[in-house]
Every structure is written in structure tokens, then in C-alpha cells.
C-alpha positions as CSV (number, residue, x, y, z in Angstrom):
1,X,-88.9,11.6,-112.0
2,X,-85.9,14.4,-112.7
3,X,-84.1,13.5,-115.6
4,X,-80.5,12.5,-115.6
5,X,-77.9,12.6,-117.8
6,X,-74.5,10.6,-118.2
7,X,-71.4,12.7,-117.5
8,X,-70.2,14.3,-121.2
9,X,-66.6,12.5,-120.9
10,X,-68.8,9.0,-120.5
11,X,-71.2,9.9,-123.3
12,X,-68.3,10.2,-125.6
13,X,-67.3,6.7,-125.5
14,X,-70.7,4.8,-124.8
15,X,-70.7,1.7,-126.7
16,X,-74.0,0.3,-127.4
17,X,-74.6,-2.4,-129.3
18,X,-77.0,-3.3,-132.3
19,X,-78.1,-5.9,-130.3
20,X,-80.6,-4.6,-127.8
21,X,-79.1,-1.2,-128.1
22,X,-81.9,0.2,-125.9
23,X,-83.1,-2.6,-124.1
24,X,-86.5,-4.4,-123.8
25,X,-88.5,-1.0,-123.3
26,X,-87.7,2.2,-125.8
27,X,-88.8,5.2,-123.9
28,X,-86.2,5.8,-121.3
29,X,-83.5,8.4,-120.3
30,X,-79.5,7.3,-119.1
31,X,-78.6,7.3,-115.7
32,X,-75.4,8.6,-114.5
33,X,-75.1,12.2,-112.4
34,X,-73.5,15.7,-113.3
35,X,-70.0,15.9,-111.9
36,X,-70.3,18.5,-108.9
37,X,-73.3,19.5,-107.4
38,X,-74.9,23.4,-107.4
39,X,-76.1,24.9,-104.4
40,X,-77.4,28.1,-104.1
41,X,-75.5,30.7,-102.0
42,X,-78.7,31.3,-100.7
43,X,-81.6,28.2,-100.0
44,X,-84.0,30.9,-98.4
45,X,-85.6,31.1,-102.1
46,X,-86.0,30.0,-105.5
47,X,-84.5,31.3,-108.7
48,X,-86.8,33.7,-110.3
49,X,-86.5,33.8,-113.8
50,X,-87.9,36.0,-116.5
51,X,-87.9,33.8,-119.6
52,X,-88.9,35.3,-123.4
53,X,-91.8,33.5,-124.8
54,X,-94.9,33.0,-126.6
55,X,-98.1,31.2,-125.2
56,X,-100.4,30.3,-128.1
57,X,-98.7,31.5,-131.2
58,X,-95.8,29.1,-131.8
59,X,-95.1,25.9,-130.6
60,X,-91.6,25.8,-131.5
61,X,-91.3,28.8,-129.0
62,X,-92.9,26.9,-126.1
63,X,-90.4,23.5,-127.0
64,X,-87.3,25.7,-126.7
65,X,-88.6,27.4,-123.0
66,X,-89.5,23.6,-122.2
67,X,-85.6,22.6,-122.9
68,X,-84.1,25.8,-121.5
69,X,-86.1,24.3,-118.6
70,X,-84.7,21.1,-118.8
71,X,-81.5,22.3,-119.2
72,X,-81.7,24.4,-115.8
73,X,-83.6,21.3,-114.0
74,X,-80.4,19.1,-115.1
75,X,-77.5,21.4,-113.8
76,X,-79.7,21.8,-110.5
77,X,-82.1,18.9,-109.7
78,X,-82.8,20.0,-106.7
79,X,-83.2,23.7,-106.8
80,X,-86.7,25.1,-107.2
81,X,-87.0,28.1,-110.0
82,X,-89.8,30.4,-110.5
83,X,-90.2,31.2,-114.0
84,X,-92.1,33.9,-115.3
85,X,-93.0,34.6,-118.5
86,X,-92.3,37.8,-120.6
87,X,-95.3,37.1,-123.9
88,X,-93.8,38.0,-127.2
89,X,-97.0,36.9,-128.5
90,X,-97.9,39.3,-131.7
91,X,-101.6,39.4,-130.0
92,X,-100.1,41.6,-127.2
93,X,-98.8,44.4,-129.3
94,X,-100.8,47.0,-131.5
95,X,-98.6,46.6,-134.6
96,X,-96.7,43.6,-134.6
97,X,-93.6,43.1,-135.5
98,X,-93.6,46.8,-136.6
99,X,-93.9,48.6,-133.1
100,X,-93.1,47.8,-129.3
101,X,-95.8,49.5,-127.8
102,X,-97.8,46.8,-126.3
103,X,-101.9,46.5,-126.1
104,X,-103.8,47.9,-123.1
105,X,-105.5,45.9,-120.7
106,X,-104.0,42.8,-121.1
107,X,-105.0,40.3,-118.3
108,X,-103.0,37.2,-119.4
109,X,-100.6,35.7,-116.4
110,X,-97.5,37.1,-117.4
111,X,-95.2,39.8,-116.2
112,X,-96.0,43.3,-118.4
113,X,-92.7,45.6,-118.9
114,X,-94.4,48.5,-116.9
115,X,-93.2,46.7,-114.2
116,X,-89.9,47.3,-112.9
117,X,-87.4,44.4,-112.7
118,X,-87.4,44.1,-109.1
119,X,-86.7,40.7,-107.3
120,X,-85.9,39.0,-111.1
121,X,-82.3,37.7,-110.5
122,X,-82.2,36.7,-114.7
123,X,-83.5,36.5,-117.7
124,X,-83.5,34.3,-120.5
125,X,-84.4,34.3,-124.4
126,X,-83.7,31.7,-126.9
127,X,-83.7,30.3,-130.0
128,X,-85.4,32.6,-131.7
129,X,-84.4,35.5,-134.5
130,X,-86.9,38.0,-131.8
131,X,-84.2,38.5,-129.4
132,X,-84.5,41.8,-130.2
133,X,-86.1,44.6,-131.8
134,X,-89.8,45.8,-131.8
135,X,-91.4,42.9,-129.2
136,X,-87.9,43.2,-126.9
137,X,-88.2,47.1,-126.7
138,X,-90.1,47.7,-124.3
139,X,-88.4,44.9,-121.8
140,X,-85.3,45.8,-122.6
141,X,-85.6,50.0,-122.3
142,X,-86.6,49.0,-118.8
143,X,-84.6,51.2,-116.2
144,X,-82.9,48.6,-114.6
145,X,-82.4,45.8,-117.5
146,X,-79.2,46.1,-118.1
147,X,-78.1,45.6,-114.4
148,X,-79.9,42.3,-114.7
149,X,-77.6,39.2,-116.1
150,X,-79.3,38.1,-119.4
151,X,-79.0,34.5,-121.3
152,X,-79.6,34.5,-125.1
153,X,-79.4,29.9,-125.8
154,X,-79.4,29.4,-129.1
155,X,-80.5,32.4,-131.2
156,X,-80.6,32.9,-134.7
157,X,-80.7,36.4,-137.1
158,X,-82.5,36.5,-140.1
159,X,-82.1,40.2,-141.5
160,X,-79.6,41.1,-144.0
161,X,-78.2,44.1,-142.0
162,X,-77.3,44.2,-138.0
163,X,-78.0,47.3,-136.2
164,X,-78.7,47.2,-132.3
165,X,-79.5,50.3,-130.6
166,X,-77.2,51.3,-127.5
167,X,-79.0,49.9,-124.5
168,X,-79.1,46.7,-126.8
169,X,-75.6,46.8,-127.6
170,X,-75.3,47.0,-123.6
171,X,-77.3,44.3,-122.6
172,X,-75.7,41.7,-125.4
173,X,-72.2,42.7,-124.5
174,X,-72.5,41.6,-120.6
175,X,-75.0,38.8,-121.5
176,X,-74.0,35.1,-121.9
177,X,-75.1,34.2,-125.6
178,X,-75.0,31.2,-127.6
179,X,-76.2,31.3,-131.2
180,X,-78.1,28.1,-133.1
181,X,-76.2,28.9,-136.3
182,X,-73.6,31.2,-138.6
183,X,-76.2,34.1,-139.7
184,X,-76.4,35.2,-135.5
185,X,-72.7,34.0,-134.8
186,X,-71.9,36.6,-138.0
187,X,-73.8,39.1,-137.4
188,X,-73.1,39.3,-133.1
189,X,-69.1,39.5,-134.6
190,X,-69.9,42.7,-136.1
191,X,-70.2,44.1,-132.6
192,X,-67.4,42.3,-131.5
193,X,-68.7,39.4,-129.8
194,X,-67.7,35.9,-130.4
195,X,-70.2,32.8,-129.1
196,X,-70.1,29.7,-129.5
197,X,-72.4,28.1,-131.8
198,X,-74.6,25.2,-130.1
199,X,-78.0,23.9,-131.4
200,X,-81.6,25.3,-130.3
201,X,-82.2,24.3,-126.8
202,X,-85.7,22.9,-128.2
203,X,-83.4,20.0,-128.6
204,X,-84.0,18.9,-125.1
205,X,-87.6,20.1,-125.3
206,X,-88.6,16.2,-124.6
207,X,-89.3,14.6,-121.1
208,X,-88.7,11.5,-122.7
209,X,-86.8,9.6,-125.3
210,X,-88.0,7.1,-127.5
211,X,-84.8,6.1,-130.3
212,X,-85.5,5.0,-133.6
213,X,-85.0,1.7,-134.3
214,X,-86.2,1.4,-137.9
215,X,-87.9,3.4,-140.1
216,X,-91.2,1.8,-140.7
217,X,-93.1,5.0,-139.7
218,X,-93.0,8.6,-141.0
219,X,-94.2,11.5,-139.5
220,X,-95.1,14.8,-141.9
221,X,-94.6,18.0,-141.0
222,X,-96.8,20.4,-143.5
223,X,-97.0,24.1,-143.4
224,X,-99.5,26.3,-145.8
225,X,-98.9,29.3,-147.9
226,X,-100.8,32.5,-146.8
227,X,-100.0,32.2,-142.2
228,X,-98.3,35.6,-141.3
229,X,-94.6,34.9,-140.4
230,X,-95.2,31.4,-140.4
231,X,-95.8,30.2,-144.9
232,X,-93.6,28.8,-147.1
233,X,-93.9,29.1,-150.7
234,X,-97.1,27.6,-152.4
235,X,-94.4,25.3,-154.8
236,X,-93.4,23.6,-151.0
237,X,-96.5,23.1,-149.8
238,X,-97.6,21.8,-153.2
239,X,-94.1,19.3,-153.3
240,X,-94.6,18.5,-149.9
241,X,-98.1,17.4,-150.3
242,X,-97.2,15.6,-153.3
243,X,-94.6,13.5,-151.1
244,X,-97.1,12.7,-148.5
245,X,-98.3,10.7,-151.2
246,X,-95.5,8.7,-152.3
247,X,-94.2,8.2,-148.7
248,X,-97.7,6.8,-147.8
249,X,-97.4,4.0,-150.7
250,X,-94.3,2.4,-148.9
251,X,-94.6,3.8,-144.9
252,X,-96.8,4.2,-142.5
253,X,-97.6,7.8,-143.2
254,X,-99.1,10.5,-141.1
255,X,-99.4,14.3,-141.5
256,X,-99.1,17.0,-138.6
257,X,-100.0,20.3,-138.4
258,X,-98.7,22.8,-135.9
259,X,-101.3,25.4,-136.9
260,X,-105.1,25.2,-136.7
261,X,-105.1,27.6,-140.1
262,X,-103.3,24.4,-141.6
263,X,-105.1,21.7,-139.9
264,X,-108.4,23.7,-141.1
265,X,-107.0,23.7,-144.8
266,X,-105.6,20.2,-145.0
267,X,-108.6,18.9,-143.2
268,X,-110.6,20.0,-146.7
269,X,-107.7,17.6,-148.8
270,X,-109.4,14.4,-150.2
271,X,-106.3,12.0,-149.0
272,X,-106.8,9.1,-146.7
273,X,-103.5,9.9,-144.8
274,X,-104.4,10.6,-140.8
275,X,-104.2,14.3,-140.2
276,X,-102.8,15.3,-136.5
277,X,-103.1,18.4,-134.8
278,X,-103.2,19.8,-131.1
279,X,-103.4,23.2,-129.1
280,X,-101.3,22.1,-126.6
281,X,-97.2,22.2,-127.7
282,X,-96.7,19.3,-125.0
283,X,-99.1,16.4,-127.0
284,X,-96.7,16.5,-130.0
285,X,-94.2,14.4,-128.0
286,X,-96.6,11.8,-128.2
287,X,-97.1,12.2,-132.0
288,X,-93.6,12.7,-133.0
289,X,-92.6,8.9,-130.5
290,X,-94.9,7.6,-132.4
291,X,-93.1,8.4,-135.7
292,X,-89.7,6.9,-136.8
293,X,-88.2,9.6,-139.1
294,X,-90.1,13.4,-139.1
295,X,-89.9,14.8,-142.7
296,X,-90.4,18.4,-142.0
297,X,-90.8,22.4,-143.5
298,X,-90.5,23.8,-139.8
299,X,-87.0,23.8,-138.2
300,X,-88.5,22.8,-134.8
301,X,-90.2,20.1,-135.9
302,X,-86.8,18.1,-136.5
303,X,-85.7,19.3,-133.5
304,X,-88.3,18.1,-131.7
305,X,-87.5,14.8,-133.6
306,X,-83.9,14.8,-132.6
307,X,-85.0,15.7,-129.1
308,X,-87.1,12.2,-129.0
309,X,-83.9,10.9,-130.8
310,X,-85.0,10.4,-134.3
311,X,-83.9,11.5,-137.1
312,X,-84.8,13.9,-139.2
313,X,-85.4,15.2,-142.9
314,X,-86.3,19.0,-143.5
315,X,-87.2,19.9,-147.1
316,X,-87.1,23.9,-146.5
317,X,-84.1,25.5,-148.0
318,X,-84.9,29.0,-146.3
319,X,-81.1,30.4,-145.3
320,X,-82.5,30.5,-141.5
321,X,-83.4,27.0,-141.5
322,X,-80.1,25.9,-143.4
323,X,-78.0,27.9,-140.7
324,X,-80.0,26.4,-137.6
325,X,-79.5,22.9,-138.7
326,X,-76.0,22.9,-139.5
327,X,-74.7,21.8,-135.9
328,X,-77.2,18.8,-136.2
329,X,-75.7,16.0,-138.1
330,X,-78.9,14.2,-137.4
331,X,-80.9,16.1,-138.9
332,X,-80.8,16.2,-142.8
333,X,-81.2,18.7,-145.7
334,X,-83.2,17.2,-149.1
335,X,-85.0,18.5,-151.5
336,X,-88.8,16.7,-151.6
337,X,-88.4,14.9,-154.6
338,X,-84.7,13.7,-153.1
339,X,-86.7,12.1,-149.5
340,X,-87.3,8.9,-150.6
341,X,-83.7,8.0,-152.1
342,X,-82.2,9.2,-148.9
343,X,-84.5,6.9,-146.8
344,X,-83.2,3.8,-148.9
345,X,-79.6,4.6,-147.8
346,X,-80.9,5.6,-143.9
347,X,-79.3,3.4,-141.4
348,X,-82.0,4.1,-138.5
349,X,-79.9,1.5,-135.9
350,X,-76.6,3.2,-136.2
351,X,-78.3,6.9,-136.0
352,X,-80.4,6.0,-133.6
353,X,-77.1,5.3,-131.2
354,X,-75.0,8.1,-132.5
355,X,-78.0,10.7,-132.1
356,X,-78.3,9.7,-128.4
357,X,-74.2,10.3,-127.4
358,X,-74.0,13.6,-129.9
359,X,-77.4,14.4,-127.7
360,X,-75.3,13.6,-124.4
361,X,-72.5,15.7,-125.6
362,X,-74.5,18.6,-126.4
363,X,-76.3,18.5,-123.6
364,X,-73.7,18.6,-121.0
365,X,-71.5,21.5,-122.9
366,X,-74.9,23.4,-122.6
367,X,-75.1,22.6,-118.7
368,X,-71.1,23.0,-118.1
369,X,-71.6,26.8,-119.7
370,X,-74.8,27.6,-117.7
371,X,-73.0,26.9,-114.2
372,X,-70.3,28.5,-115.0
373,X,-72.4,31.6,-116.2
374,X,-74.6,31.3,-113.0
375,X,-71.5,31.8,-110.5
376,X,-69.9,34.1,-112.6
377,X,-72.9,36.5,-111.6
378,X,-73.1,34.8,-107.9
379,X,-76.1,33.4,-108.4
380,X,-75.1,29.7,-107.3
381,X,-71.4,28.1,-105.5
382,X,-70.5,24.8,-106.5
383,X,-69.8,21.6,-103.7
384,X,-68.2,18.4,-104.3
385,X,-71.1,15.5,-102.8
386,X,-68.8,12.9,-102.8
């Protein structure tokens, strides 16, 4: 079944009670329908859309493609897309992070920038700081990229200084961009553009909802000390660890890994707490609904919670993370040793219904901009079905 979403002027003044707030059955979605409907200009194909991904390497990546999706499958439910993957992955380049030139001979099912652009009517990156440099090189020195509209939802920067290169300066100033935070809504300024700041699409990663009702359950989040690109500081891991504990004395406590190098480590922990890990991005839905609060060192993580609408808790004070979570009031900064006293002042009802409208609101502002982008560059007209 499509989702649906209620209209954003409705949203804003839902009242829903404490009393059976959601009902007899928690996992669920709000009916209602998108004011105006989009129909292509042209039904004789899809969309074809070259999204900015990894397969395999991060799962926050994949949740923010999966609610870029959503997004699109919202604002038209019944146009068909094809969406085809440009991989980011570090695997597919020789030096990562360090050099564009890609690996030879690489078989995966994804389009490889010796291609030209040809029959790709747009492409989309997101919520991400690799929007560009060394892994966006090659895509975007293409010959006919900067012809091609481009969507940047929710990105992030996370180097001191700002210096795009000429075709990149090119791209970003025709593109429609959104930032997840201050440290990309600062740093695009210094090229003069000015976005507007909405959260990481990853906040609609979920197909379903399941709203916290009371926090009897918390869900972990734990990240190690020595991943490339992906550690925090062996003091975090050590506090965070150490919280698991004390959490596990009063909730029912569970840790989850998003990486098999931490699953692998924790795995050798002597703690009775359940230890949760999968391959596949899409099974953490299931972990995270089963969870009432997600105490978290990754930034995705408690969206992912807040896409599920529950709340969430991160104990990383990176800058990056700091920036991306300022435009979610559901989702809360503490230090470890600070996560329990917050938790005794939690009211899980009330969040539970203010997450869902503030999730409503974002959601259609994020749709409203994205049709209006799409017939800017033709792609779709808009008819009344009245």
C-alpha cells in the first residue's frame, strides 16, 4: 500500500488525544491526500533518476535514498520512477576519499561515470557531507552534467574551509539544494547561495510508523574506535558501553550495531544485554519498532528513530552531528552520564503526538518544494482531481 500523508495545513492542528492517541493497533500511517495531483507532461515513460549512494558501506546512506524515495512516491503516487544508482562506495575507488579515479572492472549494477548522461532526466544526492569532492568528480566532470537538473536533500559539510571547483560551483548554483544543518547552510553562503535548512530526508526512511507510547524499552546504538570514517573516540565507546549497563538495570535494554567490525567486537563483551545486527539497512525498521527511545552515537540512527516516531537521545558531541540534529526537536543532545536523568523527565505520550505532526509538517514542506522544483525544469504539470 502507497503511503499517504495528511495535508501540512491539517497536520498543524491535529488534535489527538492521550487517550487512544493512536488507536487499538500502533503501526500505521494517516490518511488524507496531497492537495493537487502531478501528472507528467509525458505518461509514455517513467522518471529516470540517477540517485548518489552507497550499497554495502553505510546504512545511514541507504535510509536517506529510501526516504528521498518516499518522498518522490508521496508527491506522485502514481508515477512509476526508475532509479539508478551512482555507488559512492569507497570499495569502487583506488584511493578513497583521496582520489576520483574509480577501480577497473567493476561489475556491480550500477551506472559507471564513463557513461554519458543520456536519457537521465535528474539526479539526486542527499544528506550526506560527500556531495562533492573526490567520489563526485568523476560524475560531475561528465560532459553533459551540468545540463542535467540536480537535487542536493539535506546535505551537510564537515571541513573547516569551502572550496568548489568551477564545474561544481556550476552545478550547485542551478541545482535545488536543501541543507540538514548550519555548517552546509554556512558554507553554500560563501558562494552565494541561500537554502533552506530541513532535516535529513532519512527521516522518512520508514515504510511504517510505530509511535512511542512509553518508554519501557531502549534501544543502543554503539559504534567502536578504530572503523575508517566511521569511530568515535575510545572515551565514547568506553561511556557508552558503560551506559548500556545502567540502562539495562531499569529498561529493557538491547544494543545494535550497524557495522559487522562492531558486532564482531562487541560480540567478544561478557554482558548479558542482546546484541543486534544485520546486512540488510531495511531489517533495522524492525529493530528500532521494537525499541521505545534509541540512545545513539550515529546521527542516522535517531533519525531513523524519529522516522518510526520515537524519540531520540544522541550522546556524540561531534560539530556535524550537533548541526544535523538541530532542526529535530525530537531528537535530543546528552552527554552519557546525563541519559538517565533526562529519561526521568521524558514525557513519551506527549512526544510521541508532537513528533508525528512536526513529522507531517516536515514532510509536506519537503514534497511542496520538490513539485515545485520538478515543473520548474518541466519535468511534471500539475491538475486539480477534484
Amino acid at each position: 500500500q502507497e503511503d499517504q500523508i495528511i495535508p501540512r495545513e491539517e497536520a498543524a492542528s491535529i488534535a489527538i488525544t492521550a487517550s487512544g492517541m493512536f488507536g487499538t493497533n500502533p503501526t500505521w500511517r494517516a490518511s488524507g491526500k496531497v492537495s493537487g495531483a502531478a501528472a507528467f507532461s509525458s505518461c509514455a515513460r517513467p522518471l529516470n533518476i540517477l540517485c548518489c549512494s552507497t550499497r554495502q558501506w553505510n546504512a545511514g546512506d541507504e535510509w536517506i535514498l529510501l526516504g528521498i524515495r518516499r518522498l518522490f512516491r508521496l508527491a506522485f503516487p502514481h508515477v512509476p520512477f526508475n532509479w539508478i544508482l551512482y555507488d559512492r562506495s569507497p570499495d569502487c575507488f583506488t584511493s578513497p576519499w583521496e582520489s576520483p579515479e574509480r577501480r577497473s572492472g567493476l561489475l556491480a549494477n550500477s551506472f559507471q561515470p564513463e557513461r554519458a548522461l543520456h536519457g537521465i532526466d535528474l539526479i539526486v544526492a542527499g544528506g550526506t557531507p560527500e556531495w562533492i569532492g573526490p567520489h563526485f568528480e568523476s560524475l560531475m566532470m561528465l560532459p553533459d552534467a551540468a545540463s542535467k537538473p540536480w537535487f542536493f536533500l539535506g546535505i551537510d559539510h564537515i571541513h573547516p574551509e569551502f572550496s568548489p571547483t568551477a564545474q561544481e560551483v556550476q552545478i550547485l548554483s542551478r541545482a535545488f539544494i536543501t541543507a540538514r544543518g548550519r555548517l552546509a547552510f554556512d558554507a553554500l553562503k560563501t558562494i552565494g547561495l541561500v537554502v533552506p535548512i530541513l532535516p535529513c530526508p532519512s527521516l522518512f526512511a520508514s515504510p511504517w510508523e510505530h509511535p512511542v507510547r512509553a518508554i519501557n524499552s531502549v534501544g543502543v546504538v554503539i559504534q567502536n574506535d578504530c572503523i575508517l570514517n566511521q569511530c568515535v573516540s575510545t572515551e565514547l565507546k568506553r561511556q557508552t558501553l558503560t551506559l548500556v549497563q545502567d540502562l539495562a538495570a531499569r529498561f529493557q535494554t538491547r544494543i545494535i550495531c550497524n557495522y559487522i567490525d562492531e558486532f564482531m567486537e562487541l560480540l567478544r563483551l561478557p554482558t548479558d544485554v542482546a546484541i543486534h545486527y544485520s546486512y540488510d539497512s531495511a531489517d533495522y525498521f524492525k529493530l528500532v519498532a521494537q525499541c521505545d527511545l534509541i540512545v545513539t552515537t550515529r546521527l542516522h540512527s535517531a533519525l531513523l528513530a524519529n522516522s518510526l516516531v520515537k524519540p531520540a537521545i544522541v550522546v556524540n558531541r561531534d560539530p556535524r552531528v550537533l548541526s544535523a540534529i538541530d532542526p529535530c526537536p525530537y531528537i535530543f543532545a546528552a552527554d552519557p552520564k546525563d541519559v538517565l536523568k533526562q529519561l526521568n523527565v521524558m514525557d513519551a505520550g506527549t512526544i510521541g503526538r508532537n513528533l508525528f505532526n512536526w513529522k507531517r509538517n516536515i514532510e509536506q514542506h519537503y514534497i511542496a518544494l520538490i513539485m515545485e522544483r520538478l515543473q520548474r525544469h518541466g519535468l511534471y504539470q500539475l491538475s486539480d482531481t477534484k
